[in-house]
C-alpha positions as CSV (number, residue, x, y, z in Angstrom):
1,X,-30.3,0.1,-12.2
2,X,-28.3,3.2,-11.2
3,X,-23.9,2.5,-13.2
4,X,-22.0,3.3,-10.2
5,X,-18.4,2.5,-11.1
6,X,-14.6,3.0,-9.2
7,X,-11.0,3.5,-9.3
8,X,-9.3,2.5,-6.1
9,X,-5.6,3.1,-6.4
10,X,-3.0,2.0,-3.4
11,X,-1.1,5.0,-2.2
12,X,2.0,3.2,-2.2
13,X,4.0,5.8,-4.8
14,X,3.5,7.5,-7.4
15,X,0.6,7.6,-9.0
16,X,0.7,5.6,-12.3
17,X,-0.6,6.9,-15.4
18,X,-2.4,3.4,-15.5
19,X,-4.5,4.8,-12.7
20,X,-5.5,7.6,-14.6
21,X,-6.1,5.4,-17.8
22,X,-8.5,2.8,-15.4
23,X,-10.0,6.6,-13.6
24,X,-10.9,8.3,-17.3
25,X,-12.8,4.9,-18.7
26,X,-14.8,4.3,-14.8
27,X,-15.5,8.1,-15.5
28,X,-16.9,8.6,-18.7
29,X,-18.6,5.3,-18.6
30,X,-20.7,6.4,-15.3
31,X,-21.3,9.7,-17.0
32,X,-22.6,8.4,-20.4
33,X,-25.1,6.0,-18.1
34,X,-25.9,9.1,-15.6
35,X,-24.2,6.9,-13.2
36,X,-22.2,7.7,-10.1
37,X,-18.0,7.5,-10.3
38,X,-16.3,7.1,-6.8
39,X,-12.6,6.8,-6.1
40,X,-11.9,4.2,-2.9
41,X,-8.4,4.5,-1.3
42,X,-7.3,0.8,-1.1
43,X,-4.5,1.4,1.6
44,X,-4.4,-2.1,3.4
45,X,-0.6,-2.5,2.8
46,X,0.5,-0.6,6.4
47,X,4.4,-0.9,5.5
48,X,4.0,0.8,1.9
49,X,0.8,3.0,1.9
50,X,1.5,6.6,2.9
51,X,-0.5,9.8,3.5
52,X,2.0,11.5,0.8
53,X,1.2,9.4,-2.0
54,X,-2.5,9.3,-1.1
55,X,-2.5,13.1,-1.6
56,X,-0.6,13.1,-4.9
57,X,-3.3,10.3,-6.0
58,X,-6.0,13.0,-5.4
59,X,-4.0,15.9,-7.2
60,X,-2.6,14.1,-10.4
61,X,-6.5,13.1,-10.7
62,X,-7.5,16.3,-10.0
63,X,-5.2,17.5,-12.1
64,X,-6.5,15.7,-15.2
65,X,-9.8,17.1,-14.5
66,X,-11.4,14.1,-13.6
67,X,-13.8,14.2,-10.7
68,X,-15.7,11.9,-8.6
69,X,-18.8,12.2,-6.8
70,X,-17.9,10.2,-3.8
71,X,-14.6,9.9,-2.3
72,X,-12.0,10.1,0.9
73,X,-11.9,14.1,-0.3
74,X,-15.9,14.4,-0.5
75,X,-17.3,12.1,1.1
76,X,-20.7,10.1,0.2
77,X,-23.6,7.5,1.8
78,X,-21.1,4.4,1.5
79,X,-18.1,5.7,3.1
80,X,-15.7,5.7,4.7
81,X,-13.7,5.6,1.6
82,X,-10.5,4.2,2.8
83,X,-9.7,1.1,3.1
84,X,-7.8,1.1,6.7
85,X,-11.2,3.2,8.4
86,X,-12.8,-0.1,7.2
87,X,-11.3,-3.0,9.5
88,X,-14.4,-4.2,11.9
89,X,-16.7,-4.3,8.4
90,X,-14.0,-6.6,7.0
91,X,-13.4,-8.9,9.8
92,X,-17.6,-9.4,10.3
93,X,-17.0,-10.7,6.8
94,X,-14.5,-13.0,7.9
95,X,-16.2,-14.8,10.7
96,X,-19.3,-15.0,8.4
97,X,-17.0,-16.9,6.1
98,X,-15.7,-19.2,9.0
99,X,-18.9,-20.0,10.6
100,X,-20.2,-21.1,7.0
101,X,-17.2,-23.5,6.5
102,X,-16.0,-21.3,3.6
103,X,-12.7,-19.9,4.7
104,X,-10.0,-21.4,7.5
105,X,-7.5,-20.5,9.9
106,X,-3.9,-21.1,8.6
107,X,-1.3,-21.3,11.1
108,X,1.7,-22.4,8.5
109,X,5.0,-20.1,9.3
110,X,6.6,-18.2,6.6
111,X,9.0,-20.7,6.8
112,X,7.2,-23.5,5.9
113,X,5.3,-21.7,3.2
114,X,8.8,-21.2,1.9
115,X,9.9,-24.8,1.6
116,X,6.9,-26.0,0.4
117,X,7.2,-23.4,-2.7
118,X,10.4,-24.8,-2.9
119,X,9.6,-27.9,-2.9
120,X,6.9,-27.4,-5.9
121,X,9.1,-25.3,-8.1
122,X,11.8,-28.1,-8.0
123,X,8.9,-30.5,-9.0
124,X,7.4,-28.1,-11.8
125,X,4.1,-27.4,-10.2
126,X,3.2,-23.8,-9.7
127,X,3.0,-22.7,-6.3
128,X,0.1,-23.3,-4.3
129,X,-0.8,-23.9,-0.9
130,X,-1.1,-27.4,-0.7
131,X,-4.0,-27.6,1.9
132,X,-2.1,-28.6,5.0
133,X,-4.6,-26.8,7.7
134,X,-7.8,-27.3,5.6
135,X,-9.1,-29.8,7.7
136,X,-7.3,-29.1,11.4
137,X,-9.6,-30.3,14.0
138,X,-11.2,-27.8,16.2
139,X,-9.2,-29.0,19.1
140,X,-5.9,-28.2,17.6
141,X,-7.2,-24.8,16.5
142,X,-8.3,-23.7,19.7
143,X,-5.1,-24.6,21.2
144,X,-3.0,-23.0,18.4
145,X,-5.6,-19.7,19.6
146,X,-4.4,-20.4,22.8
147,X,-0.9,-20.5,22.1
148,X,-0.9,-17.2,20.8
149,X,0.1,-18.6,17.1
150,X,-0.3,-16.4,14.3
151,X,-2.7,-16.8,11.5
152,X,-3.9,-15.6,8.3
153,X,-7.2,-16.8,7.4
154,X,-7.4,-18.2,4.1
155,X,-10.8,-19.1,1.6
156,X,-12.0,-21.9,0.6
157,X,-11.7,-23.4,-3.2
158,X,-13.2,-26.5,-5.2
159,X,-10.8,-28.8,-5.8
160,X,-12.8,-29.6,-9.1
161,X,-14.7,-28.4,-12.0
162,X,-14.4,-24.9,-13.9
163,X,-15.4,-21.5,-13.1
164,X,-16.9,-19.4,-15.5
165,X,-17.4,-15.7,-15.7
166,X,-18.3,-13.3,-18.7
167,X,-15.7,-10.3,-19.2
168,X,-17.2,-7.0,-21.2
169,X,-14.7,-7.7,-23.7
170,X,-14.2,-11.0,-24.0
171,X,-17.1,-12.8,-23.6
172,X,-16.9,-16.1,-21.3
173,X,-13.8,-16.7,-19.3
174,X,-13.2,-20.2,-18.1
175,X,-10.6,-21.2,-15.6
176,X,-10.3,-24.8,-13.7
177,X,-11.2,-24.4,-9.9
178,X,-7.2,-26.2,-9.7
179,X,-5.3,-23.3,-11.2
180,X,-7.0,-21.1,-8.3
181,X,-4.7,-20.8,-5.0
182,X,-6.7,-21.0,-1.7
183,X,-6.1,-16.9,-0.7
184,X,-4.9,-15.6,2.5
185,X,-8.5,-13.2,2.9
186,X,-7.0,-12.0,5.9
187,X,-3.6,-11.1,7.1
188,X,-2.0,-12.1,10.7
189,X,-2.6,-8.5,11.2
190,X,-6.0,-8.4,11.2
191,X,-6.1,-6.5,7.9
192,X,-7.4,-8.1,4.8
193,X,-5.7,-8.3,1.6
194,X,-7.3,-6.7,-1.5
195,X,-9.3,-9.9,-2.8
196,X,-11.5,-9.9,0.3
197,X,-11.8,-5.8,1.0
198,X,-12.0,-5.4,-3.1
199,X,-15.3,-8.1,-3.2
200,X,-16.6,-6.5,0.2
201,X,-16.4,-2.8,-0.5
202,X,-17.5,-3.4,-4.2
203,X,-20.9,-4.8,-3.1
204,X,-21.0,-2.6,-0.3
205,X,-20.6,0.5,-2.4
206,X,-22.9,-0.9,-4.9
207,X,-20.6,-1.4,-7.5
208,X,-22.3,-2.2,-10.7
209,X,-19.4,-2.4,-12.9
210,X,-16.2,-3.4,-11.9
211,X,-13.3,-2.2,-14.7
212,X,-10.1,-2.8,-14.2
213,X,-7.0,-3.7,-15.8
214,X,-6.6,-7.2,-17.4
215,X,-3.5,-8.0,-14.8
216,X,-7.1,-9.1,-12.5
217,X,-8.3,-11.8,-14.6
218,X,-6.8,-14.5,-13.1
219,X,-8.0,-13.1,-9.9
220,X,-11.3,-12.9,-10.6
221,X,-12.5,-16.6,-9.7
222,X,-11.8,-16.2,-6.3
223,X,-13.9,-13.0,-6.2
224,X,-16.5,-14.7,-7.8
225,X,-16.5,-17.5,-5.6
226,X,-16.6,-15.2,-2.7
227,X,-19.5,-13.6,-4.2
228,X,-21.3,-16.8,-4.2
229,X,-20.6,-17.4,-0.7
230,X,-21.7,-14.7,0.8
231,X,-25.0,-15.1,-1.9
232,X,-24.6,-11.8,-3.4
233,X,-24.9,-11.0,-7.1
234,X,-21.1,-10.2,-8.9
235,X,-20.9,-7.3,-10.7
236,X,-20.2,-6.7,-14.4
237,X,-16.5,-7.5,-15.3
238,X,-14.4,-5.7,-17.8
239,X,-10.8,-6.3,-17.4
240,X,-9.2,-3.6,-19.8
241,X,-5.8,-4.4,-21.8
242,X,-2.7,-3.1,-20.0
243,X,-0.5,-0.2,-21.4
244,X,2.3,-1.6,-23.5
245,X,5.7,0.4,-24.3
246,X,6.6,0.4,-28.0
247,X,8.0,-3.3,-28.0
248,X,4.7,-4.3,-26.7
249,X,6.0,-5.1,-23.2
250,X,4.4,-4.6,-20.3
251,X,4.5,-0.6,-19.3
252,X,6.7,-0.1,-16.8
253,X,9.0,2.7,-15.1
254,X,12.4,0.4,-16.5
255,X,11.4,1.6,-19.8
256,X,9.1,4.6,-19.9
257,X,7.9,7.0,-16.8
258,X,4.8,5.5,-15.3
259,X,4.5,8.6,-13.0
260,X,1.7,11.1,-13.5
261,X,3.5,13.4,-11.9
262,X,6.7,13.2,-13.7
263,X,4.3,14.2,-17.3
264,X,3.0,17.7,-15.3
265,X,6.6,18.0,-14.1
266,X,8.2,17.9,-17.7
267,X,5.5,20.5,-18.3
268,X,2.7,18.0,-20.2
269,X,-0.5,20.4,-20.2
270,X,-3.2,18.5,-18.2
271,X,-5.8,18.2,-21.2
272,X,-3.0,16.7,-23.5
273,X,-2.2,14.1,-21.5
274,X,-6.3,13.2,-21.2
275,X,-6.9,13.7,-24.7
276,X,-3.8,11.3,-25.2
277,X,-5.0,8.5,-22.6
278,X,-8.6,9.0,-24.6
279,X,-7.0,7.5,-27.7
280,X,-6.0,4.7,-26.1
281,X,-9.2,3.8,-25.4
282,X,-10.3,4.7,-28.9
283,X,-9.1,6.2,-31.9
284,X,-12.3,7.9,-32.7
285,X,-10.7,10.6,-29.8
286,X,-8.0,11.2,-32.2
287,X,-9.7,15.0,-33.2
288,X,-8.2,18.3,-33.9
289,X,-11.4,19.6,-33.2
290,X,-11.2,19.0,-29.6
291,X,-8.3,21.4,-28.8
292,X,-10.9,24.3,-27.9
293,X,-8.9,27.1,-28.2
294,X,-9.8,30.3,-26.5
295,X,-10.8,28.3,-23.6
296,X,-9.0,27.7,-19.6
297,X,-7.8,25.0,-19.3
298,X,-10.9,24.0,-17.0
299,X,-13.2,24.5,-19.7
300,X,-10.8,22.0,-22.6
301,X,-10.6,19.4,-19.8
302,X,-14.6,19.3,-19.2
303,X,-15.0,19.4,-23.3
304,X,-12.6,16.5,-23.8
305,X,-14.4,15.0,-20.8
306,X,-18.1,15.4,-22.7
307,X,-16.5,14.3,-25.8
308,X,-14.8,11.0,-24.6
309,X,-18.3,10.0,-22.1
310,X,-20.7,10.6,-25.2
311,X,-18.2,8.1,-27.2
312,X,-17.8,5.7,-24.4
313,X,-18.6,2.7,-25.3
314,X,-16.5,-0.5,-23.8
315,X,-17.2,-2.6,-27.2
316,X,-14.8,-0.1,-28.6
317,X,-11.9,-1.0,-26.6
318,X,-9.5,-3.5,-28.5
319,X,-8.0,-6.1,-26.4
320,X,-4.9,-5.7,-28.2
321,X,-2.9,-3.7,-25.3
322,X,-2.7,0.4,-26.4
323,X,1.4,1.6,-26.8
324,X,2.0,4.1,-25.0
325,X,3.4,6.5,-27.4
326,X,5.6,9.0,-26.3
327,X,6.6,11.0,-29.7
328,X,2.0,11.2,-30.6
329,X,1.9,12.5,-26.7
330,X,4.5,14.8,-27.4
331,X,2.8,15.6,-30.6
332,X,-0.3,15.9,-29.0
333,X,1.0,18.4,-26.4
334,X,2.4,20.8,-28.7
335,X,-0.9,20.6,-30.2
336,X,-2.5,21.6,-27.4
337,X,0.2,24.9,-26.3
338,X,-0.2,25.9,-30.0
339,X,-4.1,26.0,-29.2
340,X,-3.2,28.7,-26.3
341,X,-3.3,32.3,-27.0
342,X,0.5,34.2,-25.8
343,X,-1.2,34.8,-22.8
344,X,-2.6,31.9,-21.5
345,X,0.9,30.5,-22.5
346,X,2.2,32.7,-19.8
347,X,-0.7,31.8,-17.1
348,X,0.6,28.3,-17.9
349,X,3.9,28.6,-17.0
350,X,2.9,30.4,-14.2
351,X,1.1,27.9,-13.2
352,X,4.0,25.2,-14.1
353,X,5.8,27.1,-11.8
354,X,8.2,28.7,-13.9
355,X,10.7,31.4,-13.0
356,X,12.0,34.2,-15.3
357,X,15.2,35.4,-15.5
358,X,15.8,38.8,-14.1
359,X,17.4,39.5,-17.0
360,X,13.9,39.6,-19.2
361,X,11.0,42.2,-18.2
362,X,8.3,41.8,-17.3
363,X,7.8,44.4,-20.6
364,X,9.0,41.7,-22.9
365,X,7.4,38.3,-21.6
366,X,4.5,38.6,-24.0
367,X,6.2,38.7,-27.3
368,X,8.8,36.5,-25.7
369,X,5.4,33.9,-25.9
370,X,3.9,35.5,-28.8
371,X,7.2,33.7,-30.8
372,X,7.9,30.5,-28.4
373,X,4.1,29.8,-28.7
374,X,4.5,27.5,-32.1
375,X,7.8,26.4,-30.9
376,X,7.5,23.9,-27.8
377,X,5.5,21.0,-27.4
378,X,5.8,20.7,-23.6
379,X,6.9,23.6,-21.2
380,X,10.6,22.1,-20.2
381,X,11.0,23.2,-24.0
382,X,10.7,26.7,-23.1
383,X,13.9,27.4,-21.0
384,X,16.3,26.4,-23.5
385,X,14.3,28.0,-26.2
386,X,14.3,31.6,-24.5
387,X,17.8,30.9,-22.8
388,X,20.1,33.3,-25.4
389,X,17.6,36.2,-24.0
390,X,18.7,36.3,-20.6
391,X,22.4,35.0,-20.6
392,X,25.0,35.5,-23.5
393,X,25.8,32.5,-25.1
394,X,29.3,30.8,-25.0
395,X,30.5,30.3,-28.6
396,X,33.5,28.5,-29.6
397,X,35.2,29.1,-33.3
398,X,34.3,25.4,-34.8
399,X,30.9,26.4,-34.2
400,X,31.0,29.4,-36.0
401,X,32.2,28.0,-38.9
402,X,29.5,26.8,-41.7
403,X,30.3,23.5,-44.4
404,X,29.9,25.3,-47.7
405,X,31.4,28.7,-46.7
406,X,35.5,29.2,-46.0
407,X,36.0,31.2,-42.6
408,X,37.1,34.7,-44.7
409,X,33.8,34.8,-45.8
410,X,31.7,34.0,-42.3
411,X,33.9,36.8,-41.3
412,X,32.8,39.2,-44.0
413,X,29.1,38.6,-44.0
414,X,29.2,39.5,-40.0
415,X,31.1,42.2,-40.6
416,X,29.0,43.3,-43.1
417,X,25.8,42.5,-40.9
418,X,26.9,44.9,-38.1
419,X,27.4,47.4,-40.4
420,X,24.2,47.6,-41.7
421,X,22.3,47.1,-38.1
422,X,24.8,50.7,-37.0
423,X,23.5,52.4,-39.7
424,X,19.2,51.3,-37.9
425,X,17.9,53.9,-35.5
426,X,17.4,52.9,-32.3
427,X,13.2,53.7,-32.7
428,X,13.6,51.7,-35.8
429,X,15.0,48.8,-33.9
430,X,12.4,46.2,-34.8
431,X,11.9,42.2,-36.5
432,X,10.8,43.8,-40.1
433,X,13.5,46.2,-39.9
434,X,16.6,43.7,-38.8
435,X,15.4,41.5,-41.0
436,X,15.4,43.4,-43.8
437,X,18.7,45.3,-43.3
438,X,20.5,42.7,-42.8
439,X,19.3,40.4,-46.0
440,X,20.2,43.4,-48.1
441,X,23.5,43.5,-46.1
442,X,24.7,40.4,-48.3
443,X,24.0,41.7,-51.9
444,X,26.9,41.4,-53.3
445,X,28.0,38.7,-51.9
446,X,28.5,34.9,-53.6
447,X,25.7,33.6,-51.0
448,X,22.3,33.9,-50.4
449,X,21.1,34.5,-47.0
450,X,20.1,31.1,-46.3
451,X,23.4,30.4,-46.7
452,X,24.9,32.7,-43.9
453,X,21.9,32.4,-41.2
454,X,23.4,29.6,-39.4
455,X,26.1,31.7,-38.5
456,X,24.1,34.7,-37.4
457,X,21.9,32.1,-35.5
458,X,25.0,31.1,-33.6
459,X,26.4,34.7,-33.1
460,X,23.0,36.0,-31.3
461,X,21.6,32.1,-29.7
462,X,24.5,30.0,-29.0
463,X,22.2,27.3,-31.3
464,X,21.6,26.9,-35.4
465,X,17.8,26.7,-34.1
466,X,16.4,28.7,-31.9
467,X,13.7,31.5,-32.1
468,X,13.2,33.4,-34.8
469,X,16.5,35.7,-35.6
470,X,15.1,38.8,-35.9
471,X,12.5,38.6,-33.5
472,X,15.5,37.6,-31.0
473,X,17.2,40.2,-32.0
474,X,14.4,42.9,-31.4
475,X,13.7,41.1,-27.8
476,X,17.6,41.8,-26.9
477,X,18.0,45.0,-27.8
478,X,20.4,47.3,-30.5
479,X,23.3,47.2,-28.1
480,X,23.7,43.5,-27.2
481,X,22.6,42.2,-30.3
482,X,25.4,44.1,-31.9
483,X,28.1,43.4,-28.7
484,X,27.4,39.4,-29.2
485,X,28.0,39.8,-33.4
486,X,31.4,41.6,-32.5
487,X,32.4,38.7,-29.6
488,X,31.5,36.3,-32.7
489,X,33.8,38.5,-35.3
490,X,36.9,38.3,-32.2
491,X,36.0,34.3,-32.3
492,X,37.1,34.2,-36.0
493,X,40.6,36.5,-36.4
């Protein structure tokens, strides 16, 4: 048997970083088993699925460096690959199902579907369709055709007994034919809803695994009966455990961004955010030795990629829902920068889409990353970092002033400060050389340096933290550095 797994994501918004956590598993488990990964667009909902968020399904994905070998974008044997190009194959299935007895036409109005919810939520049932055009005769259905009365066609379901399916991580599943609604399988607009198309394309497509996210499980019955009735053999269920924010609810965009797109916007590298969704599947992906340094990002995503299908085994995966962890992702992604030499830092924010100020050369860029390198852990750190290069900062006196040290002496330790950097030749103007000057600019003093820095850090930055002083200093030059200590002097008489 030849694994041939899928991911198949609605384009109805953004795309969710769940997609990309189902996508990386259906990946690397094809690829340990030399199996074939497709991605299936599932766009059946005609009022929410757009052409805009199909496209940023294909780049976030791309993005990530995960691949597939058939696809909308690439096509393949079993195609098409979206779900609307699909309609005739879908309604074939349908009349199948009606000419066997295992489906029906179902002419309730929204209305009446409405009270009768009403009517069992006021009597504690759950909600079901109570059965009401099961058994029309043929001569009301044809004149109901005749009419023009819309329908939805809607499956079958035992009223009794249990039906029992194995899930990959769970073992056998068991759930009474009773708790299992009949389905609408297809819409009054002749489109099907994503039981009937899911069961249909998966055995078309020759789907030998089907993993998905644990939300399906109650679902699954009524593909498995469909299976059965159209006498094809189900595929392998795993149903993985959804992505939990830190208070183990459900992950949602009320509490965390679910976007993919909003992690490469706040300047996430690509491989961190895969390398992070890989130790939700397993801790074992947890390793420092995966960062790959030296290498394009290209090259990390494909050895992250090896690393995580070698390892992919779906025993491994803990039903216990994985947090999704934004502090260990950030962690994760300034592990990742760090890994980067001071140029590729600079092809990355390039790439990010980062402007410089006009203010910095192009001359001083690469020791401007040289020092922010081991100082961000996503890219949106970088502005703010580098910001005192370009633009003066606006200092007010209470900042100035430090907790141990009375004003008079703030003011003489910049005084003495910017003496001691006049007296530094202008071809001597570099980090050892302002550093050194002005530590020996306080001896004499009732403070050690350590004490005083703040301030200097808030003359030159705006900030107590920043980039290194004296590197900062070299990077802005004899003249301003020296112009922003005596605006910081003016602040304080």
């Amino acid at each position: 048997m030849t694994v041939r797994t899928r991911v198949a994501p609605s384009p109805t918004g953004d795309p969710h970083i769940g997609t990309a956590y189902v996508a990386l598993i259906n990946h690397c488990f094809a690829r340990k088993n030399g199996g074939t990964f497709l991605l299936r667009i599932e766009d059946t909902d005609r009022s929410r699925s757009t052409v805009e968020s199909e496209n940023a399904i294909l780049e976030s994905l791309h993005w990530l460096g995960l691949s597939w070998n058939e696809g909308p974008d690439v096509g393949g044997p079993y195609g098409p690959y979206r779900q609307s190009e699909r309609s005739a194959i879908y309604r074939e299935h349908v009349e199948k199902l009606l000419a066997d007895g295992n489906a029906f036409k179902c002419f309730c109005t929204a209305e009446r579907l409405e009270e009768m919810r009403v009517a069992q939520r006021a009597a504690h049932r759950p909600p079901h369709y109570d059965g009401r055009c099961l058994s029309l005769a043929s001569a009301q259905i044809q004149a109901n055709e005749s009419a023009g009365v819309p329908f939805v066609v809607r499956m079958k379901v035992p009223s009794e007994g249990t039906c029992v399916f194995t899930d990959a991580l769970r073992g056998p599943i068991e759930i009474e034919w009773r708790a299992v609604d009949m389905q609408v399988l297809l819409k009054s607009d002749g489109f099907p809803t994503y039981h009937l198309a899911n069961v249909v394309d998966d055995h078309l497509m020759d789907i030998t695994h089907v993993i998905r996210g644990e939300e399906w499980i109650s679902s699954t019955p009524k593909h498995a009966l469909l299976y059965r009735y159209f006498g094809w053999k189900a595929p392998e269920f795993c149903h993985l455990p959804l992505l939990r924010n830190p208070d183990k609810s459900k992950l949602s965009k009320r509490k965390n961004p679910t976007s993919i797109l909003y992690y490469r916007q706040q300047g996430y590298p690509a491989e961190a955010l895969l390398h992070f969704l890989g130790t939700l599947i397993d801790a074992r992906n947890d390793d420092p030795a995966l960062l790959g340094r030296g290498a394009s990002t290209r090259e990390r995503n494909e050895l992250l990629l090896d690393h995580f299908s070698a390892h992919c085994d779906l025993s491994h995966i803990s039903v216990g829902g994985p947090v999704f962890d934004i502090p260990k992702l950030r962690s994760l992604s300034g592990q990742w920068i760090r890994s980067r030499t001071p140029q590729q830092l600079l092809d990355l924010l390039h790439e990010w889409g980062y402007v410089w100020p006009r203010a910095i050369s192009a001359g001083q860029r690469s020791r401007i990353a040289q020092i922010a390198l081991h100082r961000i852990e996503v890219l949106t750190d970088f502005g703010p970092l580098t910001a005192f290069l370009a633009e003066a900062p606006q200092i007010t006196r209470q900042e100035m002033a430090l907790p141990k040290v009375p004003e008079s002496d703030v003011r003489a330790a910049l005084g003495r400060a910017t003496a001691a950097l006049l007296q530094l030749d202008g071809g001597a103007w570099n980090q050892a050389a302002i550093g050194d000057a002005l530590k020996k600019s306080f001896d004499g003093m009732n403070y050690r340096f350590k004490d005083i820095v703040r301030a200097l850090y808030v003359a030159i930055t705006g900030s107590p933290t920043s980039l290194p002083l004296f590197d900062g200093m070299e990077i802005l030059g004899k003249e301003e550095s020296l112009r922003r200590l005596d605006v910081a002097l003016e602040k304080l008489h």
